[in-house]
N, C-alpha and C positions, 0 to 999 in steps of 0.2 A: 795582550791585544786580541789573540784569537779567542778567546775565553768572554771578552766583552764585546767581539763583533758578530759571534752568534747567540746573546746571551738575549732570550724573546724582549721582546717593547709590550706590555699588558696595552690593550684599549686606555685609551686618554679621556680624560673628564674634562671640564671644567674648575679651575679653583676659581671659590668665590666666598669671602668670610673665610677666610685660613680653612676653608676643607675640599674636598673633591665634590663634585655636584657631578650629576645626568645632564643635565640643561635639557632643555625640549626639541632640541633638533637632530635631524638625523645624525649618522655616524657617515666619517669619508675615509678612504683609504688612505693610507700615506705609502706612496713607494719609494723605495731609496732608490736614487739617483747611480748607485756603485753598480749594481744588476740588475734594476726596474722591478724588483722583487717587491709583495706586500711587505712592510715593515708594521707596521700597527692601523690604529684608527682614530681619528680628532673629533672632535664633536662636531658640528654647522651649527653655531652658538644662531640662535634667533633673536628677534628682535628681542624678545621678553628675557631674555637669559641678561642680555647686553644692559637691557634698563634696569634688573636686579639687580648686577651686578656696580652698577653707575650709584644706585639709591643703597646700595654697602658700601663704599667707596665716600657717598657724602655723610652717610650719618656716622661713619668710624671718624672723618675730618669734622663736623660739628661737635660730636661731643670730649674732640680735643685731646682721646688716646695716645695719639700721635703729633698732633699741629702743636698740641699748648704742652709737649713733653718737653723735659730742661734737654738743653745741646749735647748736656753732656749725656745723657742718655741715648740720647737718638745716633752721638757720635759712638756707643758700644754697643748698639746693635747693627749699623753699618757697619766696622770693624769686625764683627762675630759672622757677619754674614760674606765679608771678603776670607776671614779663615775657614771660611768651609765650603768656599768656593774653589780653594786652593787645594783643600783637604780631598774636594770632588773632580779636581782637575781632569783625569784622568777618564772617568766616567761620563764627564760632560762635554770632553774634547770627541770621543770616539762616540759617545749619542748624536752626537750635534753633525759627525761626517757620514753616519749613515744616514741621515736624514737630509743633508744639506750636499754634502759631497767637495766638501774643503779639502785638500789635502791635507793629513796629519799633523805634519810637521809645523804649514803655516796655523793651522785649528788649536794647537796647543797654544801658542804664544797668545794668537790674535781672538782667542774666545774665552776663555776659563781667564788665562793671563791680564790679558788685557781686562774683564770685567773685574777681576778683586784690585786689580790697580785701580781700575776708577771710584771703584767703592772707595777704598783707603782714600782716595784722594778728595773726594766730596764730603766723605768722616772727618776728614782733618780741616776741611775748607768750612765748615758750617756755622763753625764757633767763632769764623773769624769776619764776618759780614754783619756791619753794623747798620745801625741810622746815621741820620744827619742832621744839624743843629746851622740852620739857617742864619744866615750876615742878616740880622734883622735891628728894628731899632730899637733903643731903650725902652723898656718896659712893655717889651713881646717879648716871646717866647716859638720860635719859629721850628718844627719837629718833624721830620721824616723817618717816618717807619716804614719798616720791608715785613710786610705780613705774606704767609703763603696761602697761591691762588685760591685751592680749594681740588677740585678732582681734576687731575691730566688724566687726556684720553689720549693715549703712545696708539702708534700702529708701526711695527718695523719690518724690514724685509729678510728676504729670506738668505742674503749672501753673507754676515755677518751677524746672525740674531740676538748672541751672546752680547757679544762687541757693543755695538748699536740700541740694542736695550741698556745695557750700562748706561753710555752715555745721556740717555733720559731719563731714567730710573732713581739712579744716584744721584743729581743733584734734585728733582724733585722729589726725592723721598727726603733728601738731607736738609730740602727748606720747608718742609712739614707740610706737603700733601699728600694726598691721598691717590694710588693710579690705576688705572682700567689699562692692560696692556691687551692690544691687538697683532698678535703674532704671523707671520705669512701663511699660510695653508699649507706649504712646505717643508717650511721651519721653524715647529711648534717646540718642539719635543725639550730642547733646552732651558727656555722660557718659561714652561710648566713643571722641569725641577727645580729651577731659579726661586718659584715660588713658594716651593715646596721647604726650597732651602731658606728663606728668608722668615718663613712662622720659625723652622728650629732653634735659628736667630734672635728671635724674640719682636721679631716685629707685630705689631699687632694685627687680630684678626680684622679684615674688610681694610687695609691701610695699601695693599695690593692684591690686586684679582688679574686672573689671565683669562682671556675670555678668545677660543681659536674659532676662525669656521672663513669660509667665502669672504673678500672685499664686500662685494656687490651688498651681502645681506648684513653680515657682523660687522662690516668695518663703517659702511653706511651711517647704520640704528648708532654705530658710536657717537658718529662723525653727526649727527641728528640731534643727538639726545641734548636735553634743556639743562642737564643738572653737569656736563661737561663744561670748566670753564678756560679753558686752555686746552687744544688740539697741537702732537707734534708727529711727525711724520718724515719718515728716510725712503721714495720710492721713486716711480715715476712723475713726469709733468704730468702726462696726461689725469691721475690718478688724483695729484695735486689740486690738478683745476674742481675737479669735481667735490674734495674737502671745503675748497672755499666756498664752493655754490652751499655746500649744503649747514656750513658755518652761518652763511647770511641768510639762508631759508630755516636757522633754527634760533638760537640763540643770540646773533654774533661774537659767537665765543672767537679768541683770538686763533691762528692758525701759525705751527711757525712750519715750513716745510724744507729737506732737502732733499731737490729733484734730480742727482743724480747729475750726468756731465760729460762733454764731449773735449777731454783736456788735452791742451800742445804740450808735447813735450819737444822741446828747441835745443838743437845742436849745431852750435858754429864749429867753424874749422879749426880756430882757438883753444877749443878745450883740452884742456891739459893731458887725460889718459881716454884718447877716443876708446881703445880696447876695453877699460873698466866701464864708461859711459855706454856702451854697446851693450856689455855682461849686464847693467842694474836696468836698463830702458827693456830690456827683453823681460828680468822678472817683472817690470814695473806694469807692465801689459798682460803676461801671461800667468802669472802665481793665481790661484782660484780661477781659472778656465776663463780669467778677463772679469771674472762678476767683483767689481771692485769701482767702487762709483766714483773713487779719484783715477783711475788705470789712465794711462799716459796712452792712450788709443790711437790719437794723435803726433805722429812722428814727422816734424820739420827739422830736414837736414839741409845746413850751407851745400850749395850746389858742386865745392870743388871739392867736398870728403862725400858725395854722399854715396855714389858707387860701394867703395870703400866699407862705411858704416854700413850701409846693408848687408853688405856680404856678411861683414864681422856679427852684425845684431841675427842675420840669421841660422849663422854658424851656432850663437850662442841658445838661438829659440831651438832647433832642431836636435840640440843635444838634452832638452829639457824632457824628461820623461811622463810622459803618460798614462795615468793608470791608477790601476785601486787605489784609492783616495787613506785607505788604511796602511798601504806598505809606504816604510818609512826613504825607501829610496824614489818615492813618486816627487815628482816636480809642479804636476798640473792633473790635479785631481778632475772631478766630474763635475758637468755643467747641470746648474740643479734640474732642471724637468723637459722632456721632448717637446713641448713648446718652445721654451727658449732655443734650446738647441736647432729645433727647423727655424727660429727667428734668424738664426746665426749665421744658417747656412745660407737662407735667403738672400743678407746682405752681400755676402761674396760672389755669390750667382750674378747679382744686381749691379757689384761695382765691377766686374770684370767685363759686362754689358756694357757698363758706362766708359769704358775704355782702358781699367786699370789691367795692372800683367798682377797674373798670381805668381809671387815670388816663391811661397813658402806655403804649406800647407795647403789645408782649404776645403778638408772632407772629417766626416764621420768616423772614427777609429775605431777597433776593438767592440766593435756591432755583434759579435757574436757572447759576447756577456751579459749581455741584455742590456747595460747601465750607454750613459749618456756622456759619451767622449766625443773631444772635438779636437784635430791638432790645429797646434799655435800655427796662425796665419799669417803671411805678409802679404800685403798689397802694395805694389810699388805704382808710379803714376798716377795718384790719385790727385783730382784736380776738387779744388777748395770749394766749388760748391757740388761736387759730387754725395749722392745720398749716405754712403760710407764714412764722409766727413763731418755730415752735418748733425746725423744722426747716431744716438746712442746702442749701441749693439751689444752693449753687458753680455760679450763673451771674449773669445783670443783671436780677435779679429785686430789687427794695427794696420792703420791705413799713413802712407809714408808719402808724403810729397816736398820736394825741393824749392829751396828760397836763394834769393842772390845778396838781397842785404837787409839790416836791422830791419829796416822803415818795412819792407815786405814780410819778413816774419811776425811782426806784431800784426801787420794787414791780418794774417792769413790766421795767426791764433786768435783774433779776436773779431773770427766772420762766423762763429757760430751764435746760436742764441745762449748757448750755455757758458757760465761761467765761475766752474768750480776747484779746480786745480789746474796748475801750469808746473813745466818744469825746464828751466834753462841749464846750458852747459857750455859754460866761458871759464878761459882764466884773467878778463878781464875785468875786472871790479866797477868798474866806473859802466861798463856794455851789461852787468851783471842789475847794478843800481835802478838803470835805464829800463832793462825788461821787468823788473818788478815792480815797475811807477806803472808800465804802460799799458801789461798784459792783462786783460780783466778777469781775474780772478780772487776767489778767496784762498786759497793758497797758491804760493809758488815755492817750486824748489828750485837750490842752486846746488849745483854738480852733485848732484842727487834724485832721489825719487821715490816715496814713500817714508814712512818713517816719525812725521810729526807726534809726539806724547801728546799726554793732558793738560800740562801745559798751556797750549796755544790751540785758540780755537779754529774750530773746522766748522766753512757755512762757505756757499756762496752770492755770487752777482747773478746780474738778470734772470734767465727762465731756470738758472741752478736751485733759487729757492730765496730763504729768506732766513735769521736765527743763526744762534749759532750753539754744535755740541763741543762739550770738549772746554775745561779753561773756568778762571772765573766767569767770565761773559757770559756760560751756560746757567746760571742763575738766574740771570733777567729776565726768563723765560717764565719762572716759576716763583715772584714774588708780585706782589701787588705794594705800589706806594702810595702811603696813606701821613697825608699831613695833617699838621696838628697846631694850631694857630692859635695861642695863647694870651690874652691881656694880663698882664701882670700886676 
């Protein structure tokens, strides 16, 4: 571990066509989030790098290297590139947390782990997605085919890159397009050995490019570009809004996004083991310094446990350690960049103005390492249209407000705009049934909180976004239906 956490980062290129390029824009520093230290340099890919990189992207998908390859090919270079992802686990875990500042422990499972699982799982899923043979009448012939898009422009963020890339990557590579990946300016570094690892793979050359630099300028010229025919996106709304403007001011290439979420996590008085439900809502908030776009931020406790549950949830956050993001007894590694982090601090300034009590935390840690620490927060009294509530703070900020029955807990979970995970905790089935009809979300847990596989898909309702990653359902995203209407 010590061996790979000071082992130098060289200056970063561009991949574009299976090799490394200059691109034409300057170089930006990257510092790691653990001590603010320089760690390396990314390029600011410009507009002309991003359209090079878009017109390799279509001509490797027109002349069919990859689109018109048999399944069963394209299903053992997916599989060769999940074994050497596995093979690289270790080097992509500890790359990915100096640059990102994940703790270790979650960074292994939830990056290296998680993305060769999704690989295998879109390798195995590719072969098994057919057409359709239309109820039509005698002497038709009625034909639905799933042909792939053509070029996906990805842009993914910085708290999950590995992860979160997977999820687009894999099933659009496995239904034979071609992608232009837009990585956060933060959290490059994994995404461009991914690359790296996927030529050794045997994917073909131009069938993936990583293209890093600025939103503003590289993610824009993506988000722009004529030859992009499918746009997907894991970030903010605000960020959101501005992919669709530029969707309809270029092409109207489709946009799928998820914007990220302001989720209840609901606790009656019912539930079975308050003490374990306390222990899983605290990591379910605080694991990655809150940068987790389902985090249960949102804490509704029945009003005659919730004394009680607080004490217990913050018992369990304050025992949670913080700190170098690389030692393997950390609980809550680093908040990735001093923007965020004064974003963070901000809103606790804000909600304790607005009237809430700082239960639990609430300041800047370990300031003297240079790196970007925040302890786990509580805020108790926070009232439902307070800014803390409404608003998404992607750090270890949980703002906790009490309900007296059903009908008002679903009021109060379902008075944000966002709506992208929920999490309840009954031992009543029939009250468990009821919050999962009513709560508007794309997922709910039940006495639980985190955790869903690939399996089942992840997307949300209203201003959460639109799409869904994760599951067969992440396909739809990446094929085009073409019917075929025959006289016979």
């Amino acid at each position: 571990m010590n061996e790979l956490r000071s082992h130098p980062v060289a200056p970063q290129k561009l991949y574009i066509d299976g090799a490394w390029e200059e691109g034409t824009g300057e170089a930006q520093d990257v510092l790691s989030p653990i001590d603010g230290s320089r760690l390396t340099t990314i390029v600011r890919a410009s507009a002309a790098d991003v359209d090079r990189a878009v017109a390799v992207a279509r001509h490797a998908f027109e002349d069919g290297r990859w689109s018109r390859a048999a399944p069963a090919h394209r299903k053992k270079v997916l599989h060769k590139l999940a074994d050497l992802i596995e093979a690289h686990a270790l080097e992509l875990a500890v790359l990915g947390v100096r640059d990102n500042g994940t703790e270790i422990g979650m960074a292994m499972k939830a990056e290296p782990g998680s993305a060769a699982g999704t690989f295998r799982y879109y390798a195995e899923a590719l072969d098994k997605v057919y057409g359709e043979i239309a109820p039509t009448a005698p002497g038709i012939l009625g034909l639905v085919h799933k042909e792939p898009v053509g070029v996906v422009g990805a842009i993914v963020p910085w708290n999950f890159p590995l992860m979160i890339g997977a999820w687009k990557l894999a099933p659009a590579l496995a239904a034979g397009n071609s992608v232009v990946l837009k990585p956060a300016e933060t959290a490059s570094l994994t995404l461009l050995r991914l690359a790296e690892l996927a030529t050794e793979a045997g994917l073909p050359d131009g069938v993936f490019n990583v293209v890093t630099g600025q939103g503003s300028v590289t993610g824009e010229a993506l988000a722009m570009s004529m030859g992009v025919d499918v746009l997907v996106f894991t970030g903010s709304g605000g960020v959101g809004r501005r992919l669709l403007e530029y969707a309809a001011r270029s092409n109207l290439k489709r946009c799928y996004l998820e914007l990220g979420g302001k989720s209840p996590n609901v606790v009656f008085a019912d539930a079975s083991d308050l003490e374990q439900a306390a222990k899983v809502s605290a990591a379910g908030i605080f694991r990655n310094a809150g940068q987790v776009c389902v985090a249960g931020s949102r804490l509704l406790v029945e009003d005659s446990v919730h004394d009680a549950f607080v004490d217990a949830l913050a018992r369990h956050a304050a025992a949670m350690k913080v700190g170098d993001p690389l030692d393997l007894t950390t609980n809550i590694g680093a908040v990735n960049n001093m923007p965020q982090l004064e974003s963070n601090l901000g809103f606790v300034t804000r909600a304790v103005e607005e009237g809430a009590t700082l239960a639990l935390g609430g300041s800047r840690v370990l300031e003297d390492t240079g790196g970007y620490y925040m302890e786990p927060t509580v805020l108790t009294g926070v009232k439902p249209q307070d800014n803390v509530a409404q608003n998404e703070v992607f750090g270890p900020v949980l703002a906790v407000t009490p309900f007296t029955s059903d009908e008002e807990a679903v009021q109060i979970a379902n008075s944000t705009k966002f709506g992208l995970a929920a999490g309840v905790w009954t031992s009543n089935l029939s009250r468990a049934h009821r919050m999962v009809r009513d709560i508007q979300a794309g997922v709910v847990h039940v006495n639980t909180y985190g955790g869903p596989d690939t399996t089942v898909p992840l997307g949300g309702v209203k201003q959460s976004g639109n799409g869904h990653d994760k599951s067969m359902h992440a396909f739809d995203k990446y094929f085009d239906l073409k019917t075929a209407w025959m006289q016979l």
